[in-house]
VOGU-3710 file (C-alpha; in Angstrom, 3 decimals, decimal comma):
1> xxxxxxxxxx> 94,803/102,815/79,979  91,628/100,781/80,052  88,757/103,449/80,639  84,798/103,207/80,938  82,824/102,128/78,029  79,831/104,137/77,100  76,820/102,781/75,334  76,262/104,811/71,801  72,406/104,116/72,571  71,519/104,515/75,966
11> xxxxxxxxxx> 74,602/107,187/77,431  74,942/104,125/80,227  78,453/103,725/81,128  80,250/100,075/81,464  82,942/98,310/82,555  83,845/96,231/79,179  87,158/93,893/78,573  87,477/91,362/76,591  88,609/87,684/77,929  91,674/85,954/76,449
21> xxxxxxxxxx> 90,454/83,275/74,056  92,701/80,580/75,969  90,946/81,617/79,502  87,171/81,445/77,971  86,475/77,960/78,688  86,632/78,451/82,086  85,448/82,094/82,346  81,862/82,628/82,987  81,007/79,709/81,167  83,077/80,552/77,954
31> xxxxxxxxxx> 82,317/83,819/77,684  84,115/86,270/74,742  83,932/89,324/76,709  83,386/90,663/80,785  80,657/93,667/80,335  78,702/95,111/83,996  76,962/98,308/83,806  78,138/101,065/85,871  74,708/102,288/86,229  75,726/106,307/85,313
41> xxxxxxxxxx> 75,678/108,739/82,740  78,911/110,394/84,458  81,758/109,695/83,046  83,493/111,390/86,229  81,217/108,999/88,518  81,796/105,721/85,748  85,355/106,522/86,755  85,008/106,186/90,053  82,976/102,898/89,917  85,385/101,493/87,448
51> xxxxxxxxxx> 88,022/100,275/89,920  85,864/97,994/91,812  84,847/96,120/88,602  88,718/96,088/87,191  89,816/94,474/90,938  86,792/91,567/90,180  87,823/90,944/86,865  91,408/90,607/87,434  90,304/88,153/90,192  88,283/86,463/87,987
61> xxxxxxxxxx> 90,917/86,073/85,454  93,275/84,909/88,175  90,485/82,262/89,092  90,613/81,163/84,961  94,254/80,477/85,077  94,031/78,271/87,719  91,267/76,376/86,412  93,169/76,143/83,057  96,069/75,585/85,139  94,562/72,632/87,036
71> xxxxxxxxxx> 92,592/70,920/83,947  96,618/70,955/82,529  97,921/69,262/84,834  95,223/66,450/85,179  95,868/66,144/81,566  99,859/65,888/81,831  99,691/63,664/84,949  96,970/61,304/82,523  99,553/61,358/79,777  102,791/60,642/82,143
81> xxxxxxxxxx> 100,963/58,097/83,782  100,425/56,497/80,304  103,754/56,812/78,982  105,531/55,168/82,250  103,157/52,635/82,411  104,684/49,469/83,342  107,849/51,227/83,935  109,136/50,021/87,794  110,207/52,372/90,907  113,532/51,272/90,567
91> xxxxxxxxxx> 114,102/52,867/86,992  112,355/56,044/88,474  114,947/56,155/91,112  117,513/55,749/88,551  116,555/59,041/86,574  116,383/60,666/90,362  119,984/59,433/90,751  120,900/60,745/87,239  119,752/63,883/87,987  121,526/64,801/90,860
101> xxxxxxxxxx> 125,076/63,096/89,404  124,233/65,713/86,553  123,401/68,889/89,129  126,489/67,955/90,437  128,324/67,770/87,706  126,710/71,387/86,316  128,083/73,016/89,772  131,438/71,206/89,872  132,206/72,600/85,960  130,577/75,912/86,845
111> xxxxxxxxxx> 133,570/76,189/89,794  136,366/74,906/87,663  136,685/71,657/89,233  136,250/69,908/86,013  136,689/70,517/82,339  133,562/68,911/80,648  131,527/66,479/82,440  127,185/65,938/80,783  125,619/68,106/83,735  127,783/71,058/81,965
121> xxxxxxxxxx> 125,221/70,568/79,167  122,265/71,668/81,411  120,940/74,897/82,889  120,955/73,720/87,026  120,641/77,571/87,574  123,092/79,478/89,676  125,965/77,265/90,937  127,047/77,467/94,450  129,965/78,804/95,529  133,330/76,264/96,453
131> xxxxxxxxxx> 132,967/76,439/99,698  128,740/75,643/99,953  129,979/73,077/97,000  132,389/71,265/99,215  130,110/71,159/101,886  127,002/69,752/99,596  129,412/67,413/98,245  130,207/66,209/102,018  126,805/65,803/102,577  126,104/63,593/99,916
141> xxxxxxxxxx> 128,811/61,391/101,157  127,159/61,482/104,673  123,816/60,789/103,669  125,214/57,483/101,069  126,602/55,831/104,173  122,946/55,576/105,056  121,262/53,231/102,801  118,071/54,345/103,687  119,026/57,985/103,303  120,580/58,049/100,111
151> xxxxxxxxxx> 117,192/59,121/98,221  117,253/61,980/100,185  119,659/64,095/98,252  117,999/62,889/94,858  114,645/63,817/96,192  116,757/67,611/96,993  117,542/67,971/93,587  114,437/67,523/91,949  112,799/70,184/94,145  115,565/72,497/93,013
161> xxxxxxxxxx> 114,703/71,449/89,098  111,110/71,788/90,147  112,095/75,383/91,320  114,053/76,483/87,713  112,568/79,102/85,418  112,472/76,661/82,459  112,866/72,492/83,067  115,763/72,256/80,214  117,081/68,836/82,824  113,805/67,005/82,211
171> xxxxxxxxxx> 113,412/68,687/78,785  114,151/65,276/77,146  111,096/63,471/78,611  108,904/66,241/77,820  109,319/65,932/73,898  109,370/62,464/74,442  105,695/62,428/75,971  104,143/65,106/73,376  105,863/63,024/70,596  103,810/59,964/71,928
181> xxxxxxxxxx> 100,715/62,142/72,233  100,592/63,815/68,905  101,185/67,093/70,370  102,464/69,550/68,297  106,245/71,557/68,814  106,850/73,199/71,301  104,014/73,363/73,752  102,379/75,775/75,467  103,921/77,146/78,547  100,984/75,917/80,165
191> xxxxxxxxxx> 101,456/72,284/79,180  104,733/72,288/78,859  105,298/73,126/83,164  102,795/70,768/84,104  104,086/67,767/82,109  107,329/68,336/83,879  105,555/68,464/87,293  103,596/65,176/86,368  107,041/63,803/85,897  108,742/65,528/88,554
201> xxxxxxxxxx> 105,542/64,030/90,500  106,157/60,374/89,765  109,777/60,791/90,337  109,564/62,227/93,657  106,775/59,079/94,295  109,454/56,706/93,772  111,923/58,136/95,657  110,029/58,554/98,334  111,747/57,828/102,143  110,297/57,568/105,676
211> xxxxxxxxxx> 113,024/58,242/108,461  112,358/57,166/111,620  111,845/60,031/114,068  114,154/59,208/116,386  116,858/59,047/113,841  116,240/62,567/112,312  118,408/64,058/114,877  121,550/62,303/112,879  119,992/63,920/109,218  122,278/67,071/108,296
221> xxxxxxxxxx> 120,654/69,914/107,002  121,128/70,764/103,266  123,358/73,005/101,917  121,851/74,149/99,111  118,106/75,496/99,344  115,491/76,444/96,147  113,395/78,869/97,883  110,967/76,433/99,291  111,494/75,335/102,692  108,562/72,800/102,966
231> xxxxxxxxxx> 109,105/69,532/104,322  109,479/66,040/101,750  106,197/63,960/101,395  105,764/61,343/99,239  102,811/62,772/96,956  99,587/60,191/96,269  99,738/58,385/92,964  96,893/61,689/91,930  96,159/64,207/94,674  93,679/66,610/94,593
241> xxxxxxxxxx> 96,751/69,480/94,647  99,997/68,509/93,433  102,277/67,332/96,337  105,167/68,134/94,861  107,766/70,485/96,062  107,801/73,314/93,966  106,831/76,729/94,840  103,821/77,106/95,580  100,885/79,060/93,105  99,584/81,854/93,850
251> xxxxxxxxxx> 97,871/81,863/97,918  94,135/82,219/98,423  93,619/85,909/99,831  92,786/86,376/103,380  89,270/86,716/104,587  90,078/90,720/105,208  91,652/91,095/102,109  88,000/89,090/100,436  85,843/91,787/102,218  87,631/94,965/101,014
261> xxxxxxxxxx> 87,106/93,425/97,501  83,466/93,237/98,738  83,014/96,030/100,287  84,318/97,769/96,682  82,667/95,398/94,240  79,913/97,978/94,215  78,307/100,634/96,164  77,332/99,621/99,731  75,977/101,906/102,497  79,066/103,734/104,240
271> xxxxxxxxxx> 77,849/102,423/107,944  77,077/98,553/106,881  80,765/98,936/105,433  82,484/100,256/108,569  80,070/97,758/110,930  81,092/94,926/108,809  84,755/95,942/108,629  84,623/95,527/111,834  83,375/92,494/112,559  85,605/90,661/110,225
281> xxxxxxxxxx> 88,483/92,628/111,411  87,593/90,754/114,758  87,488/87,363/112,801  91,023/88,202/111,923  92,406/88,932/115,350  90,809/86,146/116,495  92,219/83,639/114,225  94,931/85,197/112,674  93,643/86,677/109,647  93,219/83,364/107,881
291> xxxxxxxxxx> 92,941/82,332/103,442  89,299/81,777/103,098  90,677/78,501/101,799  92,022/77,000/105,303  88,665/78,762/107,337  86,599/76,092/108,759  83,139/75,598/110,336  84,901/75,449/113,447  86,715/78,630/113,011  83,443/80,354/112,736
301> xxxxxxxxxx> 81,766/78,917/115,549  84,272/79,798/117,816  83,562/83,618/116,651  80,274/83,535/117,272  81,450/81,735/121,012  83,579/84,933/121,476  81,618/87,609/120,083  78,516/86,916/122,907  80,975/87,312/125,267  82,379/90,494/124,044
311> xxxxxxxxxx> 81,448/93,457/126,441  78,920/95,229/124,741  80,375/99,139/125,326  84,292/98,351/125,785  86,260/101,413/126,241  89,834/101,894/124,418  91,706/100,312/127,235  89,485/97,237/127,235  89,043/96,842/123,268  93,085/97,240/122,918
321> xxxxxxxxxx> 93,080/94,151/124,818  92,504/90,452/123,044  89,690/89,234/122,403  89,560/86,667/123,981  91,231/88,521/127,392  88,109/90,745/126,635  85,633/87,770/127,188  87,347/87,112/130,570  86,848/90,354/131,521  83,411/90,785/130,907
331> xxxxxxxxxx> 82,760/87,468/132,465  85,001/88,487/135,717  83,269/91,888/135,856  79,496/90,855/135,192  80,081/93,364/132,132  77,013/93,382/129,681  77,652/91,496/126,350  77,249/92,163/122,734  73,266/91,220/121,833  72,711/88,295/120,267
341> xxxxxxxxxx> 71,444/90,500/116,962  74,803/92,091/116,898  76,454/88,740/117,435  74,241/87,630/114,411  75,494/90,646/112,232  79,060/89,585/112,716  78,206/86,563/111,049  76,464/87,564/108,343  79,668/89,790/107,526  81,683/86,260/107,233
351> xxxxxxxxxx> 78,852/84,638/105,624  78,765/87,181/103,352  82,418/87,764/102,643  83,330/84,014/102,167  79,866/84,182/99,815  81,990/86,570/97,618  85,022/84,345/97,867  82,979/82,037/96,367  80,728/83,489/93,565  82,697/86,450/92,620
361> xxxxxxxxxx> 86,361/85,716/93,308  86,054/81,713/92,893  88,918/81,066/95,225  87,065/78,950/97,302  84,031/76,123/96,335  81,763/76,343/99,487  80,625/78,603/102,336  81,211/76,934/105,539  79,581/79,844/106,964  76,118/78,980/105,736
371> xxxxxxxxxx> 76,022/76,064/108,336  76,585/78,117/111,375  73,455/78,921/112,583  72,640/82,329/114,103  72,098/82,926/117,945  68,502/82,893/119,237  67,055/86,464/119,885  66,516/86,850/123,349  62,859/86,855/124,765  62,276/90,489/124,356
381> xxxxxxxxxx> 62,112/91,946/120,940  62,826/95,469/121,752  63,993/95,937/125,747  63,078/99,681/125,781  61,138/101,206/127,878  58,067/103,501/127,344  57,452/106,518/129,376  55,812/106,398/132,338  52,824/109,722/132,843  55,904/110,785/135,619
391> xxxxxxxxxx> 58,702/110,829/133,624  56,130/112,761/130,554  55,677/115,359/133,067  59,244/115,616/133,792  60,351/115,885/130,459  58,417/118,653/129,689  58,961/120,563/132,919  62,549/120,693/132,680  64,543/122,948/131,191  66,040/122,897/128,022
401> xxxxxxxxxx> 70,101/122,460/127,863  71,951/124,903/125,534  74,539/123,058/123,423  76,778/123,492/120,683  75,710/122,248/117,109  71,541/121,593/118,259  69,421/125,032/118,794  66,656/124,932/121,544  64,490/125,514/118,603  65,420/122,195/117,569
411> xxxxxxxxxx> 65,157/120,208/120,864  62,016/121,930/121,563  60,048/120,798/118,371  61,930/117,116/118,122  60,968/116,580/121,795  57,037/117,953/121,196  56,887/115,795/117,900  58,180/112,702/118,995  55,511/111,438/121,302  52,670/112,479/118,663
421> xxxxxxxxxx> 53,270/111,112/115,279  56,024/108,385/116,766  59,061/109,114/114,162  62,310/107,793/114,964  64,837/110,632/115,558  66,670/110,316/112,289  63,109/110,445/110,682  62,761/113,995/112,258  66,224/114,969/111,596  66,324/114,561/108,003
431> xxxxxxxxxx> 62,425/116,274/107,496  62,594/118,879/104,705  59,777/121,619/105,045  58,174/119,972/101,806  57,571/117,161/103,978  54,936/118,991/105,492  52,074/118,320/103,316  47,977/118,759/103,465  45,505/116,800/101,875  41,881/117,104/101,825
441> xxxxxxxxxx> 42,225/119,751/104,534  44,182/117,748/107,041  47,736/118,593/107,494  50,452/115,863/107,668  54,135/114,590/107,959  55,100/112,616/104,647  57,646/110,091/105,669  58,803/109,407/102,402  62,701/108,850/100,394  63,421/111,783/98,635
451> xxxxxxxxxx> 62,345/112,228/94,799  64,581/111,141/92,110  65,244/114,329/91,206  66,613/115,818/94,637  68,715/112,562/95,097  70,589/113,472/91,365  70,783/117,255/92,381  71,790/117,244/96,125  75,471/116,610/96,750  75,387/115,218/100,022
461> xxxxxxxxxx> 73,486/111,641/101,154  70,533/111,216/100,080  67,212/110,430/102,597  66,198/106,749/102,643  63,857/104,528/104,578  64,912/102,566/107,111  61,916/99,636/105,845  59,732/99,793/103,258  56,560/100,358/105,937  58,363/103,197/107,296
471> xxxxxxxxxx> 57,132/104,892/104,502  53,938/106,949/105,591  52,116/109,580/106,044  51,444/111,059/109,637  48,116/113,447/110,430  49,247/116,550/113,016  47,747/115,922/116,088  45,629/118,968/117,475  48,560/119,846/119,997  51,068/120,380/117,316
481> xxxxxxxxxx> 48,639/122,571/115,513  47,620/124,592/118,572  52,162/124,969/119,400  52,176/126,100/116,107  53,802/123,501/114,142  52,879/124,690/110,869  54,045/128,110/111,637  57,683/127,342/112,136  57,529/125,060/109,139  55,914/127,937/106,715
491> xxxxxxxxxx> 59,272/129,973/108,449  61,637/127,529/107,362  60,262/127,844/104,045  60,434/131,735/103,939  63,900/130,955/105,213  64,330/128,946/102,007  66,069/126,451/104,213  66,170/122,800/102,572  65,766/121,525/106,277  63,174/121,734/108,760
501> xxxxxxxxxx> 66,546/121,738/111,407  68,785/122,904/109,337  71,705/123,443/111,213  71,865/119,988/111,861  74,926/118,281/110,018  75,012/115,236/107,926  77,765/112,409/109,066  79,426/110,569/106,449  76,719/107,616/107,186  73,765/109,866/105,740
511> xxxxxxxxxx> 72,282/110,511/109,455  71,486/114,214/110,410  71,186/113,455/113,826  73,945/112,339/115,775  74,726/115,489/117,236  70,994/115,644/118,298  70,870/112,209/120,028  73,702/112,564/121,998  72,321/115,658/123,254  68,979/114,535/123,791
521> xxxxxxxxxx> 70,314/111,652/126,124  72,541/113,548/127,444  69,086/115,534/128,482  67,356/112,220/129,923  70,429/111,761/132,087  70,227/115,074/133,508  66,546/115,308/134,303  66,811/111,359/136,026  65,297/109,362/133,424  69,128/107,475/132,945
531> xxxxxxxxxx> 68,108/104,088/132,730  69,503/102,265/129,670  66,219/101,280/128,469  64,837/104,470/128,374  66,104/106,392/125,090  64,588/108,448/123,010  63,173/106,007/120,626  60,963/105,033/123,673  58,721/107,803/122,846  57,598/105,103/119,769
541> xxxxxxxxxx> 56,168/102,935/122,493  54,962/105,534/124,573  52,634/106,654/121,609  51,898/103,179/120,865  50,541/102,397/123,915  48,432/105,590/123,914  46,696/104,436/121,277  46,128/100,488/122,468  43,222/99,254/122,493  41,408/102,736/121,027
551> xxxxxxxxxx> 42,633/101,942/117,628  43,175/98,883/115,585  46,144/97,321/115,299  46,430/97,617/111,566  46,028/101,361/111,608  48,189/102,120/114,567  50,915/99,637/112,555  50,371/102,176/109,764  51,225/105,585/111,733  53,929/104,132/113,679
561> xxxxxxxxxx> 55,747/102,996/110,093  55,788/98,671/111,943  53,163/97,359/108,903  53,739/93,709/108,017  52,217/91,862/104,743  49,139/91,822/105,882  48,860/95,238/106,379  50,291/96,533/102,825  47,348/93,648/101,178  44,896/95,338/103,336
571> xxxxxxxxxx> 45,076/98,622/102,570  47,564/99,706/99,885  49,752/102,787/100,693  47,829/103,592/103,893  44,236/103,831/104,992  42,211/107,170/104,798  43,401/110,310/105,626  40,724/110,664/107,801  40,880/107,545/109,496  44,598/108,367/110,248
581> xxxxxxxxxx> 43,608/111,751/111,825  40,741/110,382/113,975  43,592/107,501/115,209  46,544/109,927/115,835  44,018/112,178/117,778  43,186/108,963/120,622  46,872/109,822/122,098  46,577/111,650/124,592  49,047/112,147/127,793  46,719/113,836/130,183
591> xxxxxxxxxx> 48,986/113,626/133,210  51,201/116,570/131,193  49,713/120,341/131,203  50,376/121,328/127,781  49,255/125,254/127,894  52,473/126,041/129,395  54,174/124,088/126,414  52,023/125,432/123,691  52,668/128,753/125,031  56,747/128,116/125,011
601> xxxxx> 56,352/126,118/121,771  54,902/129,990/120,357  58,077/131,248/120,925  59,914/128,376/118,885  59,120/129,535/115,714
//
């Protein structure tokens, strides 16, 4: 069994197989050998990570053969079309004819009905039985009373030769076109099939028919069947894909079957996964679960049509229903619809997907995806609400909820934090008491991914930024100093806890806090602050506006973890610690008394 391979020099892990020399030339660009790291020391963890890279090559190779596969038979059909070269329809028709005298004759010996007829001499495969004979035999004679009809049968047999393991019929005209092309005895199996489809090609061109529609009614149906049941076509003298009626290769996969080989090609974030699982599970229902082959620009517009009409929180009963049923729903009811940014996520999971269909598997040549463009954003950026100085009062007035899985302890200090230093929730959540750092005298929160050390040691998720600005560093206001801030945190410590909330738990996305949030609206509703638009991440723009105007925009862009380019050229890392402190002390909410919630803050420790 094919295992990891691990470097002598380096310890490194890969995933290492050699490519068959007849595949190279259309491998990777002739290739000798398939080698991707697996970016681990483990060998339990290169395990894990070899599958992924096994399912790509395999693809890969499957991709090869059909290249080789297809650069065949534009070869055979160039040296078929050479050899019959001046050679008329009619005598085409003729070795048609012959052929199914000779199938005939095969089946007719194979039931005793004759003692030794030519046909005996081939391998037809398995012979009908006496009775299906008879009535094949019958049907010839039908279809010859019909002068138009009579290719019909001939054009039957050769997509039952077409549909033999070997082509011993045609075997004959084979030799006869290697001997003529200097090609050596016997052929490859390669060449050897696709000169007898160039031929069977050809033959099935010259016996073409065209019946009448109206008259199709009086056509019996065959007898005998080679398990194909697609209709006759008279094939183009050299289609893109061979016409003929043989079975057919090996089916593109379908766009879900594409994004599980994405989503295992290498490690993703769980959540993206499951959010883009589910969008192109939707892509499937929609259409039928459709080969990235036969998807269409059309196909995906009409997603993105159906996913902004989607109602944006559909319960079971509604999201059992289809899609498109959900649409009219939503419309009927005046229910609110998916935002255009989720719309645009769904696409990006087909854009993506059919991008691996097309780089990594090579089933397909193009991305019709790419064209689709996304849907506008709507005017406002971010709909949420800040806090008005009423409901600021309110929420720290109210009592506290007691609920399973979140302390008061916890609420307390996430609810006292969040409207001075601005952190997102999950940002709180996943805080470790070493994030609680001083420098130069001045405490402060270190929003920061964890070292490289704790990431190899800890088992479970490690702690990463949701942007690259989000990492910063966040003075303690005086408030949380005078609640005593740094007292709980120097508990936790004592505690040896590794969380500042530690009995938080950790979903299989990496977030600590999805307990917490559900709680904490849950605590909004209660108290009358249960408009949509008013969560808890509007304590950001509650603290934000605060500071407006008292602070420039630069520095506040700095605390509040929104810095763009400018920003990072401007000053590095961050600005001062000082001139942090002096900006994180202009907020101020001075329609709240906070003595009463430094004093309960005391007792929080």
């Amino acid at each position: 069994m094919a295992a990891p391979f691990k470097d002598p020099r380096t310890g490194i892990f890969y995933f290492r197989r050699v490519i068959p020399a007849a595949l190279r030339p259309f491998f990777d660009g002739g290739a000798t050998e398939y080698k991707r790291t697996l970016d681990t020391r483990d060998p339990d963890e290169a395990r894990q990570r070899y599958h992924p890279h096994a399912v790509v090559y395999e693809q890969k190779l499957a991709a090869a053969r059909r290249t080789r596969a297809s650069h065949h038979l534009r070869s055979a059909r160039a040296m078929v079309d050479d050899f019959l070269d001046g050679q008329p329809d009619e005598d085409l028709r003729g070795v048609a004819q012959k052929l199914a005298a000779l199938e005939l004759g095969a089946f007719d010996h194979a039931n005793g009905l004759t003692d030794d007829v030519p046909g005996a001499r081939y391998d037809f495969g398995i012979s009908p039985g006496l009775e299906d004979l008879r009535d094949h035999a019958s049907r010839i004679t039908m279809l010859s009373a019909v002068p138009d009809l009579l290719p019909l049968s001939w054009l039957e047999t050769l997509q039952r030769v077409a549909a033999l393991p070997t082509l011993e019929p045609i075997e004959w005209f084979i030799a006869a076109v290697a001997m003529a092309n200097d090609l050596g005895w016997p052929l490859t199996h390669e060449l050897h099939g696709a000169i007898g489809r160039a031929y069977l090609d050809r033959l099935c061109a010259a016996c073409a028919i065209r019946i009448d529609p109206a008259r199709t009614r009086i056509v019996p149906p065959p007898v005998l069947v080679a398990g194909s049941t697609a209709v006759m076509s008279a094939p183009s003298a050299h289609p893109t894909e061979p016409e003929l009626l043989t079975p057919p290769g090996k089916a593109a996969p379908t766009i879900t079957q594409v994004y599980e080989a994405w989503a295992t090609f290498e490690l993703r974030e769980a959540k993206l996964v499951d959010e883009w699982r589910t969008a192109v599970k939707r892509f499937a229902r929609l259409h039928d679960d459709p080969p990235v082959d036969r998807i269409t620009t059309s196909m995906v517009r009409a997603y993105r049509r159906t996913c902004a009409g989607l109602p944006a929180r559909a319960g079971h009963r509604i999201a059992a229903l289809p899609l498109l049923e959900q649409v009219e729903l939503a419309e009927a009811e005046g229910l609110p619809t998916l935002s255009p940014a989720t719309v645009n996520k769904a696409l990006s999971a087909i854009r993506v997907t059919l991008e691996h269909a097309v780089e990594e598997l090579e089933v397909i040549d193009g991305n019709v995806a790419k064209t689709v463009k996304s849907m506008p954003k709507r005017t406002l950026e971010d709909a949420r609400l800040a806090f008005e100085p009423d409901d600021m009062v309110r929420i720290f007035t109210s009592p506290l909820p007691e609920r399973s899985g979140v302390t008061s302890r916890t609420l307390f200090w996430t609810l006292l934090l969040a409207p001075f230093t601005g952190c997102r929730l999950d940002e709180l959540g996943k805080l470790r008491p070493g994030n609680i750092k001083t420098y130069d005298g001045i405490p402060y929160i270190a929003i920061e991914p964890d070292r490289l050390r704790v990431r190899q040691e800890q088992e479970g998720p490690a702690k990463r930024m949701k942007t690259a600005s989000a990492k910063r560093d966040i003075p303690l206001h005086s408030t949380l100093l005078e609640a005593g801030f740094l007292d709980m945190v120097a508990a936790r410590r004592a505690e040896g806890t590794e969380w500042l909330f530690p009995e938080l738990k950790t979903n299989k996305y990496g977030s600590r806090t999805q307990r917490l949030s559900r709680v904490m609206n849950d605590f909004l509703d209660a108290i009358g602050l249960s408009d949509p638009e008013l969560v808890f991440y509007s304590f950001r723009h509650t603290g934000k506006r605060a500071v407006r105007g008292k602070v420039a925009k630069e520095i506040v862009d700095l605390l509040f973890g929104h810095a763009d380019g400018s920003v990072s050229t401007l000053y590095g890392r961050g600005a001062a610690m000082t001139v942090l402190r002096d900006a994180i002390e202009q907020i101020q909410y001075p329609a709240v008394d906070w003595k009463p919630v430094v004093a309960m803050a005391r007792t929080m420790t």
